[in-house]
C-alpha angles and dihedrals in degrees: 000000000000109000120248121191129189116189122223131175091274114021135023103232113222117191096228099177150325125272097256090054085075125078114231105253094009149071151231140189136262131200097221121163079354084293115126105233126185111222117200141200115200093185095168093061091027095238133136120207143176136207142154114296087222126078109215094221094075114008086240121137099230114110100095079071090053122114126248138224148122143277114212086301103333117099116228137172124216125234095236087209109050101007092241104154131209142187123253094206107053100004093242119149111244099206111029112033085203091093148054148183133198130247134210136196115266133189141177120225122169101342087311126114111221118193122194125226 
């Protein structure tokens, strides 16, 4: 898909993708601004998140292929690697408060995914 951005006064806003690129209850990677971000449908719960592609345990790009999940309310996805978990909603670890990522605002408009930067 070709990117699209659309500037605001805080984020620049990238179509990423559209909805049915994105697995239900899963996630995937895109390449936006030349920065790997994980993209994530939480069907079950009917949320959209976005965090960064690269767990800071290892320096490896592999959390758009986490799993996802929750803990008591808080939505989380799983390093599939190392099993480090992380909020999707603030980027905390879970589980080792030793690391972060970073999140970033998501929306869906017309059947595309738009990320903001």
């Amino acid at each position: 898909m070709e990117t699209l951005a659309i500037n605001t006064d805080k984020h620049t806003w990238h179509a990423a993708c559209r909805v049915e690129d994105i697995p239900e209850d899963g996630g995937a990677c895109a390449l936006i601004e030349g920065k790997q971000i994980a993209i994530f449908n939480f069907a079950r719960r009917g949320e959209w998140y976005a965090t960064d592609n690269e767990c800071p345990h290892r320096q490896q790009m592999a959390l758009g292929r986490g799993m996802i999940g929750s803990l008591g309310e808080e939505p989380k996805v799983a390093c599939p690697f190392h099993k480090r978990t992380f909020s999707l909603k603030t980027g905390q670890c879970l589980n080792d408060d030793g690391y972060q990522i970073n999140t970033f605002p998501i929306k869906v408009s017309e059947g595309i995914v738009y990320v903001g930067v």
